[in-house]
C-alpha positions as CSV (number, residue, x, y, z in Angstrom):
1,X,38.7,80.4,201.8
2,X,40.3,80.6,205.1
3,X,40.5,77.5,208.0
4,X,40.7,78.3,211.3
5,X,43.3,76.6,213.5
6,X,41.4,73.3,214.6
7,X,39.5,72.8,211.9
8,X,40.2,69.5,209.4
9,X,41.4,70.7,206.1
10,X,40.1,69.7,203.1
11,X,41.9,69.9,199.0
12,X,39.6,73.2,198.8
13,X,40.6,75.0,201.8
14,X,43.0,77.3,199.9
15,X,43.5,81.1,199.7
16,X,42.9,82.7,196.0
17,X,45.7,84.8,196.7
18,X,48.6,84.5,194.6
19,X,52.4,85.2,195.2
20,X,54.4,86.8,191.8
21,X,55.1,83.0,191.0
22,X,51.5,82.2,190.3
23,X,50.3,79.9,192.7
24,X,47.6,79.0,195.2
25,X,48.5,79.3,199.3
26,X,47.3,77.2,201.9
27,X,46.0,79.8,204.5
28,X,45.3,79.4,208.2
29,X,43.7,82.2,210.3
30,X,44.3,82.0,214.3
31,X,41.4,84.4,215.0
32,X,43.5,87.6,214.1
33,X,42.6,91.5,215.2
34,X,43.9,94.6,213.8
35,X,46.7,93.8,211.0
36,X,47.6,97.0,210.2
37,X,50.2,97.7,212.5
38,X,53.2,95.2,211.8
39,X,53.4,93.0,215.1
40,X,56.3,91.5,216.9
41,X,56.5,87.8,216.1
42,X,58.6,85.4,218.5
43,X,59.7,82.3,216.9
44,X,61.5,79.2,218.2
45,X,63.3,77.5,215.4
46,X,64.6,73.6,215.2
47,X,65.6,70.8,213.3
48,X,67.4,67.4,213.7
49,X,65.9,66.5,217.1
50,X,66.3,62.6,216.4
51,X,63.7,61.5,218.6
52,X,65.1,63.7,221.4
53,X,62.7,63.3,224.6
54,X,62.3,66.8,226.0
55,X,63.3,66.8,229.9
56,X,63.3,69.5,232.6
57,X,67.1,69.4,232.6
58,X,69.7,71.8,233.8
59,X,72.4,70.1,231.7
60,X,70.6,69.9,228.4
61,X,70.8,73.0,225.7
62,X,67.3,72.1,224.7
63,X,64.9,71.3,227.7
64,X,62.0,72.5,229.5
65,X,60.5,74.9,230.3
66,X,61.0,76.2,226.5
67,X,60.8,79.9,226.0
68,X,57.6,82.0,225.4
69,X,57.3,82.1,221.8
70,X,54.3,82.5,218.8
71,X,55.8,80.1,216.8
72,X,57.9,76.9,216.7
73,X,59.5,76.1,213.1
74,X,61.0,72.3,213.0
75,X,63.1,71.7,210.2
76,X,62.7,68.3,210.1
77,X,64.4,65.1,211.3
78,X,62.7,64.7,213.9
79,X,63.3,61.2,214.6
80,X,66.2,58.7,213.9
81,X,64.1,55.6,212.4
82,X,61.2,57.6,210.5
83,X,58.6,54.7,211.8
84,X,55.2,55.6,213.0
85,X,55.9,54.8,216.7
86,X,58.7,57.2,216.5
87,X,57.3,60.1,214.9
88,X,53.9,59.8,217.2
89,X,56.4,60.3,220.1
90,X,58.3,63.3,218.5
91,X,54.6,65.1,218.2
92,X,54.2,64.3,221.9
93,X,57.3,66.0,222.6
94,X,56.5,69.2,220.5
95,X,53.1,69.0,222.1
96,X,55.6,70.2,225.5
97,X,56.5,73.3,223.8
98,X,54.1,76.3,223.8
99,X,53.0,78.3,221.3
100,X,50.4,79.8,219.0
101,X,51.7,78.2,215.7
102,X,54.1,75.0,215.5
103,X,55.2,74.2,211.6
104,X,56.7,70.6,211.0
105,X,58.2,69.3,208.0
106,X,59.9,66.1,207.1
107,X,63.2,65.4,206.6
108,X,65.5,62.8,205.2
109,X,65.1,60.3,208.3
110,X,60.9,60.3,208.1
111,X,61.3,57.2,205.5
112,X,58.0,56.4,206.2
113,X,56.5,59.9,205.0
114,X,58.0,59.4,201.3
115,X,55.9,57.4,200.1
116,X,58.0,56.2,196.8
117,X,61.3,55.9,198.8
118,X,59.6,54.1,201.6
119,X,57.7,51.2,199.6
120,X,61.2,51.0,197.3
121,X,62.9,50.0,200.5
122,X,60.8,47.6,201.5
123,X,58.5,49.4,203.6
124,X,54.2,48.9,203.2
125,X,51.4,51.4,201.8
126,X,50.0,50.5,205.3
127,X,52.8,51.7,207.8
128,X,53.4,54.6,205.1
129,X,49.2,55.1,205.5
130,X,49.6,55.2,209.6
131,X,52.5,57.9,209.6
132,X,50.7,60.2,207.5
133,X,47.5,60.0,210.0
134,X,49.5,60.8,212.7
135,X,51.4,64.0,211.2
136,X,48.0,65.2,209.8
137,X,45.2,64.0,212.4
138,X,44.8,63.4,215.9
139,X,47.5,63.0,216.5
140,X,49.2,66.3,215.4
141,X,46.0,68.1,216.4
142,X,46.3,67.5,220.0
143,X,49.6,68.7,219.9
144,X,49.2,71.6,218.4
145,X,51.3,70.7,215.1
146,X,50.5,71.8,211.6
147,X,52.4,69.5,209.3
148,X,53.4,71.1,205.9
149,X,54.1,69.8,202.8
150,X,56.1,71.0,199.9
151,X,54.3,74.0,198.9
152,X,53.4,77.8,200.0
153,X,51.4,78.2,203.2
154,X,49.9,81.4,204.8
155,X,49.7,82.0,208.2
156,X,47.6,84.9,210.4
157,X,48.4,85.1,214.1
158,X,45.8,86.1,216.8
159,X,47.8,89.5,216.9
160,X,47.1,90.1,213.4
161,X,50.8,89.2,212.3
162,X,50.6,87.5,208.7
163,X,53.2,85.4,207.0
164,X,54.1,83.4,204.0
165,X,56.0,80.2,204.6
166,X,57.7,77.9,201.7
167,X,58.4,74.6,203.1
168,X,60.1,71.5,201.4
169,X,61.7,68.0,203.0
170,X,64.2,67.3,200.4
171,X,67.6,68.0,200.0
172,X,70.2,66.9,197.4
173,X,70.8,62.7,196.9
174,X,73.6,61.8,199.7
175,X,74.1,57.6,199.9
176,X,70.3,56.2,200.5
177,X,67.6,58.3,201.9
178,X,64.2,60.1,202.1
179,X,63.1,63.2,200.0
180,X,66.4,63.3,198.5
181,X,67.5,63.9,194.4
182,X,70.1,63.9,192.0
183,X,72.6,67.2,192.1
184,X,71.6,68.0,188.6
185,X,67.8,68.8,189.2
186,X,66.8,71.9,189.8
187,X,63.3,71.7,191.8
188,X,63.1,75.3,193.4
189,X,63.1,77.4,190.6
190,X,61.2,78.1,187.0
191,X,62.8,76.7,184.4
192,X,64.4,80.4,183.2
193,X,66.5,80.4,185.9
194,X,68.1,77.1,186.1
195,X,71.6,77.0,184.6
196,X,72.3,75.0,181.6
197,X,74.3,72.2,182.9
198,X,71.2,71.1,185.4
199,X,67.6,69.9,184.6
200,X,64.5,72.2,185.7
201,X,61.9,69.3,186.8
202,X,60.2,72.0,189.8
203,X,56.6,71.6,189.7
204,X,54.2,74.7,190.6
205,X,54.5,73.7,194.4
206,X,58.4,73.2,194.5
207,X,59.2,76.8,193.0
208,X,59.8,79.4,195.8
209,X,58.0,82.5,194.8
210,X,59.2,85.9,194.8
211,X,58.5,88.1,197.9
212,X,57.9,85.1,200.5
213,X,58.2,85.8,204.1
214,X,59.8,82.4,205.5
215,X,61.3,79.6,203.6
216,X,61.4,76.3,205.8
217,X,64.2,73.7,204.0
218,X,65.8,70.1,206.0
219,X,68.5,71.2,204.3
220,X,70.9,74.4,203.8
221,X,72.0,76.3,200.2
222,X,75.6,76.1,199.3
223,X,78.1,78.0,201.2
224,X,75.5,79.2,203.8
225,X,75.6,76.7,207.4
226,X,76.2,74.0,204.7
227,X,79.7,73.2,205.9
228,X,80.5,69.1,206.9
229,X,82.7,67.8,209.6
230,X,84.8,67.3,206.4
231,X,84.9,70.9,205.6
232,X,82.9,70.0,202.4
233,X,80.2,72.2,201.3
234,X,76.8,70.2,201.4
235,X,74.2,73.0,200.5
236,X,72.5,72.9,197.0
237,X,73.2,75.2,194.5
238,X,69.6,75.6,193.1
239,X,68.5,76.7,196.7
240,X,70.9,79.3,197.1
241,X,69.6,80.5,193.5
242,X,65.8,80.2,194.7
243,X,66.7,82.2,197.7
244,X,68.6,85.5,196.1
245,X,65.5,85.3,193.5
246,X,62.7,85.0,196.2
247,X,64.5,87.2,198.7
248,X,62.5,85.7,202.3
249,X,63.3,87.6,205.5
250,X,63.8,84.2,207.4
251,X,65.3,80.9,205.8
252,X,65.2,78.1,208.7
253,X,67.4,74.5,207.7
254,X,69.4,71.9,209.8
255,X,70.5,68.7,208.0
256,X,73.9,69.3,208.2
257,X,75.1,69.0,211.9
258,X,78.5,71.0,211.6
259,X,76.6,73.9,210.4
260,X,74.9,74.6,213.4
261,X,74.8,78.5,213.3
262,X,73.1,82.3,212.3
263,X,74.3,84.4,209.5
264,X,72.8,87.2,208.1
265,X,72.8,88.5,204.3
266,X,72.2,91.5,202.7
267,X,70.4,90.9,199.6
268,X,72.7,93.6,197.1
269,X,72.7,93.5,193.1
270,X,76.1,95.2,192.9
271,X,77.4,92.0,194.6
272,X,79.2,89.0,191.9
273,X,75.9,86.6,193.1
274,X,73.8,88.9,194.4
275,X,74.2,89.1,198.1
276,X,76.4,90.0,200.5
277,X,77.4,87.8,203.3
278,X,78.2,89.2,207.2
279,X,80.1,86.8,209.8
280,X,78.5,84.2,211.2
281,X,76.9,85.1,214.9
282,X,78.3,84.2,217.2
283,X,77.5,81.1,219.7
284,X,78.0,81.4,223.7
285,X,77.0,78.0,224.1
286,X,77.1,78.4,227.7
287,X,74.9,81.5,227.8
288,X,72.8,79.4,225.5
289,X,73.0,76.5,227.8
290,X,71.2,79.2,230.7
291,X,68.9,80.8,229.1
292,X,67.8,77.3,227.0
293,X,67.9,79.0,223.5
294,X,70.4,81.2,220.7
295,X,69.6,84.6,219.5
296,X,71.0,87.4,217.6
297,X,73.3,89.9,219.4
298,X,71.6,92.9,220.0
299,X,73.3,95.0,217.2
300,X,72.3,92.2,214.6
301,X,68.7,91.6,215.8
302,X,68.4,95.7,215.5
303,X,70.1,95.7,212.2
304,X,67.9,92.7,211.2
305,X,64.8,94.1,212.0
306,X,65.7,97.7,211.0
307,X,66.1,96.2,207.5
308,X,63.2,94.9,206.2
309,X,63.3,92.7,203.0
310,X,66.7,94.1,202.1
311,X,68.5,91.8,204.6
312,X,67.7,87.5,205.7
313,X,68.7,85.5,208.1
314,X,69.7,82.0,207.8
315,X,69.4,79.7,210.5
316,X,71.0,76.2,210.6
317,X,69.0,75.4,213.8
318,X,70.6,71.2,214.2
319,X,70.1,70.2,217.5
320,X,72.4,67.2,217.1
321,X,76.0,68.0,217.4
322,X,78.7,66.0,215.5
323,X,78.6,63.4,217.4
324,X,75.1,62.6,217.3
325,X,74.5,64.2,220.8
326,X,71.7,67.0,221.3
327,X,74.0,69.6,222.8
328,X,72.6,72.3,220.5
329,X,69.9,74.9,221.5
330,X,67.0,76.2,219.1
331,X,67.3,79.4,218.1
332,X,65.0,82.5,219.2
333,X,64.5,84.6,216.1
334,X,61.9,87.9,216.5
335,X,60.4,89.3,213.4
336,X,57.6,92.0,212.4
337,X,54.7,91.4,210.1
């Protein structure tokens, strides 16, 4: 069964399609034509807005208007406190941006939205209650935003363009936070897979499947964007494993600040891990700061879209700089499906 954009969802409203890791997908249709010809798809990608309040602003990296786009992927973080008050206002400010399709996901700063974290901190089943509403009803709806929760989603476009998206809020246990566990647990992949010294506790909706389109994460795999101001790597293992198994097109993360970036892979068996990394793309930040978004070079977007499955591109799209300060713009990726 399909849902049309709009429309509440219900437990049932799921497509009996199944990816290669068996599993049912969520699946949204946004009143599509022909899909037989693979379609351009623009999308604006973020994360780590931390209640950012989206201006008209010369000076500001991010700002309005934003550019024309089908799609706006958030990463998560989108607030600083994680309370309802503040995540109602970071929908209002998404509901600024347009687009066809805007994907949300949680990140380590929505307390509220982790339910078991949340009420372990002190926090109520009633405040935890009112934040969920407001990603998932009204709220969300008049803004245009589809929250997703751990799991695999399908998406169709008006232009026909379909996608797969696997989207998850939680990254690997750093001091006291949401949506967060232990190093040693290994949630993204079937148990075959994990390596002995970890402990496979993934669950049929926290395994990325083989052959998804886009894989939405808060945080980064190791050695990929994950780099702190400390110059430690901060990206999990297990992801980086998930992704040279499931081989996306697109993985979209923020998270770590200092990681801000693009970097493109070649997925290549002859390879010690199984892929092959290019140089990170470069940034003109003040380029960037004109035109109010990133992209690819021209040679890398060709090369990117020339490629088809055998190459993805990471984004680490963290608005927040070091410092805590926005100075960061979202990243314009274009695709075919």
């Amino acid at each position: 069964m399909e849902t049309k954009v709009g429309a509440k969802r219900r437990r049932s409203d799921v497509d009996d399609e199944e990816l290669p890791i068996k599993k049912k997908v969520s699946s949204t249709v946004l009143h599509a034509t022909d899909s037989q010809v693979p379609k351009d798809v623009r999308f604006l990608v973020l994360s780590d807005t931390h209640d950012l309040d989206l201006k008209d602003s010369p000076q500001a990296a991010f700002r309005l208007p934003a550019p024309e786009v089908d799609v706006v992927l958030h990463c998560g973080d989108l607030t600083e406190d994680g309370d309802h008050s503040s995540i109602t206002a970071a929908l209002e400010m998404l509901g600024k941006i347009p687009a066809e399709l805007k994907l949300v996901i949680a990140g380590n700063h929505e307390i509220s939205l982790d339910r078991e974290y949340f009420l372990s901190q002190g926090g109520n089943e009633e405040d935890h209650e009112r934040s969920l509403a407001a990603v998932t009803g009204p709220v969300a709806e008049r803004n245009g935003v589809t929250f997703l929760q751990e799991g695999t989603h399908k998406f169709t476009l008006r232009n026909g363009a379909s996608f797969t998206v696997f989207a998850s809020p939680h990254t690997p246990r750093f001091g006291q936070s949401a949506f967060q566990y232990p190093t040693g647990e290994d949630r993204f992949n079937p148990s075959e897979v994990t390596p002995k010294w970890a402990t496979n506790v993934s669950k049929p909706d926290s395994v990325i499947p083989d052959g998804i389109d886009i894989v939405m994460t808060h945080g980064p795999p190791q050695y990929i964007l994950d780099q702190a101001e400390d110059g430690r790597s901060s990206g999990c293992e297990h992801l980086r494993n998930a992704i040279i198994r499931a081989q996306p097109r697109l993985h979209c993360f923020g998270h770590i600040h200092a990681g801000y970036g693009a970097q493109r892979i070649r997925f290549d068996s002859d390879e010690e891990d199984g892929i092959f990394c290019y140089p990170k793309e470069f940034v003109g930040k003040n380029q960037a700061r004109r035109t109010g978004y990133s992209s690819l070079s021209p040679s890398s977007a060709e090369a990117l879209k020339e490629s088809g499955r055998e190459q993805c591109l990471f984004v680490n799209a963290a608005i927040e700089w070091k410092d805590g300060e926005p100075v960061n713009a979202p990243w314009l990726v274009e695709l075919q499906f």
